[in-house]
C-alpha positions in Angstrom: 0.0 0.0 0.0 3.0 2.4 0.1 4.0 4.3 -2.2 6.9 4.5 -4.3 8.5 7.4 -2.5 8.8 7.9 1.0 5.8 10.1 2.4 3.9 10.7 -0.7 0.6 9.0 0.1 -1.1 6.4 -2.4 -2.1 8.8 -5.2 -6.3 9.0 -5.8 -8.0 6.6 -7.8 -11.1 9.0 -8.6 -12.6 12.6 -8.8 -16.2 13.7 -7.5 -18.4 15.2 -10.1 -21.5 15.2 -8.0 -21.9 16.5 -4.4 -24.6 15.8 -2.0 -25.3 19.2 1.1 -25.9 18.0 4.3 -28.7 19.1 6.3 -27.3 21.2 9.5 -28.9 20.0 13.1 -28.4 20.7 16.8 -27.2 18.3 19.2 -30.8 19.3 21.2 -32.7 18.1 17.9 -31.1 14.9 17.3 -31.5 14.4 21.3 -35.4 14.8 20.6 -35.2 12.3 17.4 -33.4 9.9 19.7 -36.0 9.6 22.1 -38.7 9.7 19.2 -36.9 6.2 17.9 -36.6 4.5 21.2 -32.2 5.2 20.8 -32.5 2.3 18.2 -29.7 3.7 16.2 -31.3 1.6 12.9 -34.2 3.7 13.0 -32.5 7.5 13.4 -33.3 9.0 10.2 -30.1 9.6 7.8 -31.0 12.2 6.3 -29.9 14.1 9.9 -26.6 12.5 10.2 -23.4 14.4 9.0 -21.1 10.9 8.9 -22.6 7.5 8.7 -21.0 4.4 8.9 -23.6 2.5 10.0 -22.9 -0.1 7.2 -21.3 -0.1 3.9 -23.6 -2.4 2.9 -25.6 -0.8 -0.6 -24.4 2.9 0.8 -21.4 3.4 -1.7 -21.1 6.0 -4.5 -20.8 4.0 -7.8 -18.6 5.4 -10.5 -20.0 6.9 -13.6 -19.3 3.3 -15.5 -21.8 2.1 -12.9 -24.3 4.8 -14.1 -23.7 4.4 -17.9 -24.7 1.1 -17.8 -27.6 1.2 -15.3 -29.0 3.8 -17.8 -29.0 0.8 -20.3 -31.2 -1.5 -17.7 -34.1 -3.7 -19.4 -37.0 -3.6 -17.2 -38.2 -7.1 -19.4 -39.8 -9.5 -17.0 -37.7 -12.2 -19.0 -34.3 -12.2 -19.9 -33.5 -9.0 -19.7 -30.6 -7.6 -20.6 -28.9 -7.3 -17.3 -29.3 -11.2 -16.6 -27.1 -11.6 -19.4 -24.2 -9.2 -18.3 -24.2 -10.4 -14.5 -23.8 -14.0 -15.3 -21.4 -13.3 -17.8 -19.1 -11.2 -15.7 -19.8 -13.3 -13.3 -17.7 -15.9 -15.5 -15.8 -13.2 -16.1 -13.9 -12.2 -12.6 -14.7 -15.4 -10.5 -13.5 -18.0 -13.4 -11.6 -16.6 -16.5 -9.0 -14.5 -14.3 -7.6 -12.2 -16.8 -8.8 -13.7 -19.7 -12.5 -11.6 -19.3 -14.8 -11.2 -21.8 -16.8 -7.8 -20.8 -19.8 -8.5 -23.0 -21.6 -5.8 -21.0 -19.7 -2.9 -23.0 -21.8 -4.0 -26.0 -24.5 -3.7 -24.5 -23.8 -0.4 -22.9 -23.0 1.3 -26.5 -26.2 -0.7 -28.1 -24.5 -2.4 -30.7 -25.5 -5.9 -29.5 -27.4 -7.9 -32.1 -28.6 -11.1 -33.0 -24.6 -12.1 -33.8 -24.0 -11.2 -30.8 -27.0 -13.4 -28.9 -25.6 -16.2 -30.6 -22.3 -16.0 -30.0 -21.7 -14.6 -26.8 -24.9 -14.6 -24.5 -26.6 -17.5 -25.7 -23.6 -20.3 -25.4 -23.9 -22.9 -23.5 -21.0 -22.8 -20.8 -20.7 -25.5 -18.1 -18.8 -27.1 -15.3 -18.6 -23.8 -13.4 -20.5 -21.5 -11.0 -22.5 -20.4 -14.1 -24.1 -22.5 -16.6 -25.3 -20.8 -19.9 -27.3 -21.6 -22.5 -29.6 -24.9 -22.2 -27.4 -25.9 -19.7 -28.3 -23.3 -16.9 -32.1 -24.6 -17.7 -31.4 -28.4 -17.8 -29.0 -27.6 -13.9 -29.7 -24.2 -12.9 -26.9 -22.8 -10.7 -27.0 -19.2 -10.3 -30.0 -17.4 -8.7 -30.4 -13.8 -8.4 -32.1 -12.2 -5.2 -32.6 -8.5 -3.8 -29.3 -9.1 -1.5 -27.1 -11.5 0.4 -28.9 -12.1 3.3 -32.1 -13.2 0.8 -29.1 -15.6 -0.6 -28.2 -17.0 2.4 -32.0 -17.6 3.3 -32.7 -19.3 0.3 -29.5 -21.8 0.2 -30.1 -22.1 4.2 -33.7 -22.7 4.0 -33.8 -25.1 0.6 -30.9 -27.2 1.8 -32.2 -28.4 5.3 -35.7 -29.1 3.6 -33.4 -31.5 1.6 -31.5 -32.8 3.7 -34.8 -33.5 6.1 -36.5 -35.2 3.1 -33.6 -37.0 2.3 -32.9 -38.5 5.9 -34.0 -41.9 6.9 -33.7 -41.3 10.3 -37.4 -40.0 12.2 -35.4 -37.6 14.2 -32.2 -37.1 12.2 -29.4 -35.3 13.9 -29.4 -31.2 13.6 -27.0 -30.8 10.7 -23.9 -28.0 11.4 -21.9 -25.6 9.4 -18.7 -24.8 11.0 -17.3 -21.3 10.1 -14.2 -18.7 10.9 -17.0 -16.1 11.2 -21.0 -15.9 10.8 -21.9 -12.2 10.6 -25.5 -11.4 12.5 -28.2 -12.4 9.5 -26.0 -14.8 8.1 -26.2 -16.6 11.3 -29.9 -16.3 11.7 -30.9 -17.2 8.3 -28.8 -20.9 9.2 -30.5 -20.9 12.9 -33.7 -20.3 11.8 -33.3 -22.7 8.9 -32.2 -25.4 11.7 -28.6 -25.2 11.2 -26.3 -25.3 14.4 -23.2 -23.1 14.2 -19.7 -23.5 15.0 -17.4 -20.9 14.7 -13.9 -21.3 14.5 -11.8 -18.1 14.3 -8.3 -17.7 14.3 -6.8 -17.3 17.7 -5.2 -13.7 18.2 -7.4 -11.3 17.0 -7.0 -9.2 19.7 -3.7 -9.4 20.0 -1.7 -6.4 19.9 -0.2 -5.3 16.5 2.7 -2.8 16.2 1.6 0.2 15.2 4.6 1.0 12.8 4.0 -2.3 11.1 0.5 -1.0 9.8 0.5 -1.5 5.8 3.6 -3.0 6.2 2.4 -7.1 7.7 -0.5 -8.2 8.1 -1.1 -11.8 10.3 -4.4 -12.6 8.2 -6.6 -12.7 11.6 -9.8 -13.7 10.1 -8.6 -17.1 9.2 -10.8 -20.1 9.8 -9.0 -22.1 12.7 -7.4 -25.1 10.8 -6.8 -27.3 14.1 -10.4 -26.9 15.5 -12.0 -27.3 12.6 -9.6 -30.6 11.8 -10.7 -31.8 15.2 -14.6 -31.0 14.7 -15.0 -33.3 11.1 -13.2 -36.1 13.1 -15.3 -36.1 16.2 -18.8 -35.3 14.2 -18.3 -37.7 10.8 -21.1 -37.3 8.9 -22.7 -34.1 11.1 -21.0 -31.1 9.2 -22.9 -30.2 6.1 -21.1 -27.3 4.8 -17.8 -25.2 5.7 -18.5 -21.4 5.2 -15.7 -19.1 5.1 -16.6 -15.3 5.1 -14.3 -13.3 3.4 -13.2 -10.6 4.5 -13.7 -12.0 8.3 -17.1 -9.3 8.8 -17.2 -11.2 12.3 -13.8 -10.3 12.9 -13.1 -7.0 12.2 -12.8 -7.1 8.8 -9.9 -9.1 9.2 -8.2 -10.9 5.8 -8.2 -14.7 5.0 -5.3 -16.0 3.8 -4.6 -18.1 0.4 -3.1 -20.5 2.0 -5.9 -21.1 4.9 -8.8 -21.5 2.1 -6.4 -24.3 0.6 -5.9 -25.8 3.8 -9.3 -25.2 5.3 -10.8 -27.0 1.6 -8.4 -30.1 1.4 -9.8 -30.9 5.1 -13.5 -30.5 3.6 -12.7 -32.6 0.6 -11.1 -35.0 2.9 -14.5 -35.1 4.6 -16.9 -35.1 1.9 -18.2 -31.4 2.8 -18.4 -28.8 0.6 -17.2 -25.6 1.1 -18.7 -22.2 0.5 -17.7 -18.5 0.4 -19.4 -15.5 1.6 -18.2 -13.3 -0.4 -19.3 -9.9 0.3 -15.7 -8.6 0.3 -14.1 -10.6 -1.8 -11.9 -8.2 -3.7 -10.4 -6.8 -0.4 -9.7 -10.4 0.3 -8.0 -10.5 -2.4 -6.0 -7.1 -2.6 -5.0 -8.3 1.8 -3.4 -11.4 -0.2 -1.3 -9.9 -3.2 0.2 -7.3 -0.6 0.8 -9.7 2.6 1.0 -13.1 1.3 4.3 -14.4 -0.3 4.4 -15.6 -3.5 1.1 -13.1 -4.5 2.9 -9.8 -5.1 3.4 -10.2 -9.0 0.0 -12.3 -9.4 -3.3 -9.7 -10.5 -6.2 -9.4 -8.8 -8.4 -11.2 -11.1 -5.6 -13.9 -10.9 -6.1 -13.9 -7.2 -9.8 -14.0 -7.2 -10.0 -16.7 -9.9 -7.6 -18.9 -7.4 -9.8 -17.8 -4.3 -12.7 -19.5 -5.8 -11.2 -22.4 -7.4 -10.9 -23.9 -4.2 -15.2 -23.8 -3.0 -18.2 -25.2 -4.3 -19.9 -21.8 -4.2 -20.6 -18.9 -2.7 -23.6 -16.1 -1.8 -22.3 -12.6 -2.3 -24.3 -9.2 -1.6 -23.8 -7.0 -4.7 -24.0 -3.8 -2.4 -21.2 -4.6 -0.8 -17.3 -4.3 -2.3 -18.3 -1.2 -3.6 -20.4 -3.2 -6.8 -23.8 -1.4 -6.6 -26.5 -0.2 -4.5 -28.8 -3.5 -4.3 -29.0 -7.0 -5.7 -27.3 -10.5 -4.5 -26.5 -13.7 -5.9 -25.9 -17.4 -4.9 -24.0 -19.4 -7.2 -22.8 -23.5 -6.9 -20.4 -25.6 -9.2 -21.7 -27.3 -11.8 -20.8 -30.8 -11.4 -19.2 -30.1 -8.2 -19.2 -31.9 -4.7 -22.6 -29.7 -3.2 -24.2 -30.4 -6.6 -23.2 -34.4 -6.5 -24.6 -34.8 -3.0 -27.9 -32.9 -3.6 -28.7 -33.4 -7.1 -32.0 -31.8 -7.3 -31.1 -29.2 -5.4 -30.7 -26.4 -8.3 -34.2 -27.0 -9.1 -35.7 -26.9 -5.6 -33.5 -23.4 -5.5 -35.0 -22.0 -8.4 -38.2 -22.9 -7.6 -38.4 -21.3 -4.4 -36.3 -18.0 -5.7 -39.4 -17.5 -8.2 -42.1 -18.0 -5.3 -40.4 -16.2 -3.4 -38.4 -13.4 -4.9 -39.6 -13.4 -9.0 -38.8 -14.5 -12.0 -34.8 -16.0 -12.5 -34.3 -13.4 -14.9 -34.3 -10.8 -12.0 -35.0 -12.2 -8.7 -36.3 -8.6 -6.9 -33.8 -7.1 -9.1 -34.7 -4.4 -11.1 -32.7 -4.4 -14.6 -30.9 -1.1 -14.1 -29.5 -2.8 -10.6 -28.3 -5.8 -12.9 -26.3 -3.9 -15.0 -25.1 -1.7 -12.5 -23.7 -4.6 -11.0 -22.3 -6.0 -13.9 -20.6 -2.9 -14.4 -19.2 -3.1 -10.8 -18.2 -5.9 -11.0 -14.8 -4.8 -13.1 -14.9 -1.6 -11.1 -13.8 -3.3 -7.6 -11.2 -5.9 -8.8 -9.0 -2.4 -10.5 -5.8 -2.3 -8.3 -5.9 1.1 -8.2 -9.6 1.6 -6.2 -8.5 -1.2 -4.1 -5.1 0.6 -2.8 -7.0 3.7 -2.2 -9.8 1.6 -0.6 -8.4 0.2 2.0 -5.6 3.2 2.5 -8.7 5.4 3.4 -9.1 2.6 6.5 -5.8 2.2 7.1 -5.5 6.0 7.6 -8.2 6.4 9.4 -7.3 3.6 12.3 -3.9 5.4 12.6 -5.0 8.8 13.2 -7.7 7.0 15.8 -4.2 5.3 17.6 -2.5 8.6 17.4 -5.1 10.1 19.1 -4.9 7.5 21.8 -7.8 5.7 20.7 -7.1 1.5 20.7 -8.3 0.1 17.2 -8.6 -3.5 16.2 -5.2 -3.8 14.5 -3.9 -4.1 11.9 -7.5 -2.5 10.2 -9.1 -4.8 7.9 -10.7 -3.8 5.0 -13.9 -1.7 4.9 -14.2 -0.5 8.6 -12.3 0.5 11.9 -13.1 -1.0 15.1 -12.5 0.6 18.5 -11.5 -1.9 21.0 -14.3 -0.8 23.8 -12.5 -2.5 26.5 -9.5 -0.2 26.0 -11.5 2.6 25.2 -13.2 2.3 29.3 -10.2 0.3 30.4 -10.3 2.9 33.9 -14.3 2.8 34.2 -16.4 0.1 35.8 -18.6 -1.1 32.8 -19.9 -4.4 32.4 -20.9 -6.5 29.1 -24.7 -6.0 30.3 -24.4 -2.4 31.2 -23.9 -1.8 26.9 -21.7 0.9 27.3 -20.7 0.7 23.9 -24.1 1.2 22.6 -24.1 4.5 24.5 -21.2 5.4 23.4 -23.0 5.3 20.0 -26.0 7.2 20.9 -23.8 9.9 22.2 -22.1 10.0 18.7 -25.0 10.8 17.3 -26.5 13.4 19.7 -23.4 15.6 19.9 -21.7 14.9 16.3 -24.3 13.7 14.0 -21.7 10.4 13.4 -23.5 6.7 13.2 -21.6 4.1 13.8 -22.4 0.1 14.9 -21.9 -1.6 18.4 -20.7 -5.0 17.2 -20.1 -6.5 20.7 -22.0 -7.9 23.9 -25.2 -6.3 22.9 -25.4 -6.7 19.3 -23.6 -10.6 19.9 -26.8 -11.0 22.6 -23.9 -11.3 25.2 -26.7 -11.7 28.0 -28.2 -14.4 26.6 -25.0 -16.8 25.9 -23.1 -19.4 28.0 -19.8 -18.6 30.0 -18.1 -19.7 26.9 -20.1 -18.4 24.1 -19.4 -14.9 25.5 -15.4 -15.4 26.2 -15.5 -15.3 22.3 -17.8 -11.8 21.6 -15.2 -9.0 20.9 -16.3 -6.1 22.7 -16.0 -3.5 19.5 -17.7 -0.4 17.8 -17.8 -0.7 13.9 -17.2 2.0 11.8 -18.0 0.6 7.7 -16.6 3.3 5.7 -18.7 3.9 2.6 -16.5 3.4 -0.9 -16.4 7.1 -2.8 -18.2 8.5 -0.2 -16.6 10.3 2.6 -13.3 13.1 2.0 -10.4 13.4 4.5 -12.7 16.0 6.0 -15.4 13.2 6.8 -12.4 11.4 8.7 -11.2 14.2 10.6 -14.4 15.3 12.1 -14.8 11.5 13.1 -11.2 11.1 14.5 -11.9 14.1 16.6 -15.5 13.6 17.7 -14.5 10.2 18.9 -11.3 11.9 21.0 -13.5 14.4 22.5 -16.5 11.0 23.8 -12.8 9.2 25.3 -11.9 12.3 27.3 -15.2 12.3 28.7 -15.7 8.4 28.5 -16.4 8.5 32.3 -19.6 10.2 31.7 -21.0 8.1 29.0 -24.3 6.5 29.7 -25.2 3.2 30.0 -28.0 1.6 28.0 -31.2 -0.3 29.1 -33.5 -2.6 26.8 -37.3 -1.4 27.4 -38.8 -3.0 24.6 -38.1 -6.3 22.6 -34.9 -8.3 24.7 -35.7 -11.4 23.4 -36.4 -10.8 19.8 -34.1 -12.5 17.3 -31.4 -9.8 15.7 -32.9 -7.0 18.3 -30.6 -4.9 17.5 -32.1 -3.8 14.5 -35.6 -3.6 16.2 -35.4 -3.1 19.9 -36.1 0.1 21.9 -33.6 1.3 24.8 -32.8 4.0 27.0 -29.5 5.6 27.7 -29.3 5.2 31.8 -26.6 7.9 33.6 -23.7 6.3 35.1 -23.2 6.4 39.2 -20.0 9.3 39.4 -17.3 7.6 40.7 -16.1 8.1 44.1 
């Protein structure tokens, strides 16, 4: 990520052309919006906010590529011409490496014609995650939804009913997916399905990281746990039905997953007979952490990366709005002919079926046409060195004015967010996990600053609700998902000092108490609390 000479930052990788003024408020008006929305930090209106990195998820600027082609979007109910140019550049940057295609730039200048149906749309690939042609009718694959989460509900959901029909026992044992990270819906779409989880992170990822080795190493901390997981498939033969690997780690921090752990983590699964899937929301990150960290990557490209990344998994859900590829839309994808497709081989029908009940036609999925090829579009956009330096040196940046401030970050930062480490943040006050400090620490970003940012620790991880050794794993941490394109140096500033001025008076930050909806499932995003005043300390 450093530049070619000393103390020159990593040159831009884009200009703004459009601005967007910000509505000025009080801290005594966003108080009296607080209280209107129960503190749920979800439902403050954005529109008031000044900073928001409440998620990155959908909340990018897209370049004007992006916009080109969404102005080219085919509203047909069937086949329009976005289906076309997603699965193709799907192809494209998870299969071909740098041997891409780009169909989509036909389509975006309008020269595509009947030659071009034939040849280049219409063909009937196979073998990979997506068929074309006859083929993707005769064993559908790929399946389009409104975003991730919808893709993780629908491979979830299908595959238990399968795996219930296909059991002989009356009560069949609950089938597990072990993991090195299940962010919050991904691991209630699998609970609620039936699944039970296992999560086996990398040990260390709160270890401390020297701060003059940031950019310069990185200990790939969102790696799935190789010995655990090893020892899991041994003791449970027969139990595990899939191994999930997020990348980047969104459960921890952002953090990278090394080349060499997805090889090791799928010879085990092969070994076992499980397949193995990727979430792979962040994938290009991923992939940009590996060509600067990871020996032997430096001279390989990014597409090269990403078409070794997959190689190695069955399939994968990704949300389109994240990775900077558009503002709605995700996918699920398996391997044609592959080990999830030879255990369950009427499974790519029972998928399709229920992604048309439930979401639309295949051609779309809850997708409209302008969202496809903005995708499509985005899709080249993310995996361009370039963005990605600049990317994740806007986080890297960021974390380093947050430590030189005093503030302890999650180190080294991963890839689209910081996180504060809220146990050194009120390392000198008396907080407990249950008095949700953190999430008061939030609410009083908002009221003073106008800055939204995520608790992603013992409230939001349900810390009150877990055993002694469920909750020795929850990171105690405070998310802040910098939108791609988005924010200046300006944006960061403001933060960095907004948060410095909360830690001098961290003493005084409130506590927070759940008055309304404890027990529901992800309350977080539907709960109502109440910041409660802290006792002054003797």
């Amino acid at each position: 990520m450093a530049s070619s000479t000393p103390n020159v930052p990593v040159p831009p990788s884009h200009k703004s052309v459009v601005v967007r003024s910000l509505t000025s408020t009080t801290p005594e008006e966003r108080e009296r919006i607080l209280k209107d929305v129960e503190y749920n930090i979800f439902a403050f209106p954005a529109g008031l906010l000044t900073c928001d990195y409440l998620s990155d998820s959908g909340t990018s600027a897209m370049t004007d590529v992006q916009w080109a082609a969404l102005m080219r979007g085919d509203e047909s109910y069937g086949r329009n011409y976005g289906y076309y140019c997603l699965l193709d550049a799907f192809r494209d940057v998870f299969e071909r490496g740098d041997n891409q295609k780009r169909v989509f730039r036909e389509v975006v200048v309008g020269t595509a014609d009947i030659s071009f149906y034939r040849k280049k749309l219409l063909v009937p690939y196979q073998n990979g995650f997506v068929n074309g042609g006859l083929h993707q009718l005769e064993r559908p694959n790929v399946f389009i939804v409104p975003q991730g989460r919808c893709a993780e509900s629908l491979l979830f959901s299908t595959l238990v009913d399968v795996i219930m029909k296909e059991a002989q026992q009356e009560s069949p044992p609950t089938p597990v997916i072990l993991s090195n990270g299940f962010f919050d819906t991904t691991a209630a779409n699998a609970a609620e399905a039936g699944f039970e989880l296992q999560t086996f992170t990398q040990p260390g990822l709160g270890d401390l990281f020297p701060q003059d080795l940031i950019g310069k190493k990185n200990y790939f901390k969102g790696n799935i746990d190789l010995v655990e997981t090893e020892r899991y498939l041994s003791e449970h033969p027969g139990c595990v039905t899939m191994v999930l690997i997020t990348i980047t780690n969104n459960w921890a921090a952002a953090q990278p997953v090394s080349m060499a752990n997805i090889r090791s983590v799928a010879l085990l699964a092969k070994q076992a007979g499980v397949p193995i899937f990727f979430d792979a929301c962040r994938f290009a990150e991923n992939a940009y952490f590996i060509s600067e960290y990871e020996e032997g990557y430096s001279k390989r490209t990014i597409p090269e990366i990403v078409q070794e990344m997959f190689s190695y998994v069955d399939g994968f859900t990704i949300s389109l709005k994240k990775d900077g590829l558009a503002n709605m839309g995700g996918v699920l994808c398996f391997r044609d002919k592959g080990l999830f497709a030879e255990k369950y081989p009427d499974i790519g029908f029972r998928l399709k079926e229920r992604q048309i009940l439930t979401y639309g036609n295949d051609s779309y999925g809850g997708v409209s046409g302008r969202d496809l090829m903005a995708a499509a579009a985005g899709l080249y956009e993310v995996i361009k060195k370039p963005y990605l330096r600049s990317r994740i040196a806007q986080v890297q940046l960021f974390a380093e004015k947050l430590l030189a401030n005093g503030i302890a970050v999650l180190s080294p930062p991963g890839g689209h967010a910081v996180y504060l480490d809220m146990d050194m943040f009120f390392y000198d006050c008396d907080r407990k996990p249950d008095d949700f400090a953190s999430v008061g620490f939030t609410l009083e970003l908002i009221k003073d600053y106008g800055i939204r940012a995520f608790e992603s620790g013992s409230f939001a991880w349900e810390w009150d609700k877990k055993s002694l050794i469920e909750r020795q794993k929850i990171p105690n941490l405070v998310r802040f998902a910098v939108p791609r394109h988005v924010l200046s140096s300006e944006h960061i500033d403001y933060t960095v000092a907004a948060i410095k001025a909360l830690y001098n008076r961290r003493h005084m930050i409130p506590n927070v108490q759940i008055t309304r909806g404890e027990d529901i499932r992800l309350r977080h995003f539907q709960c109502g609390m109440k910041p409660v005043a802290c006792k002054p300390e003797s």
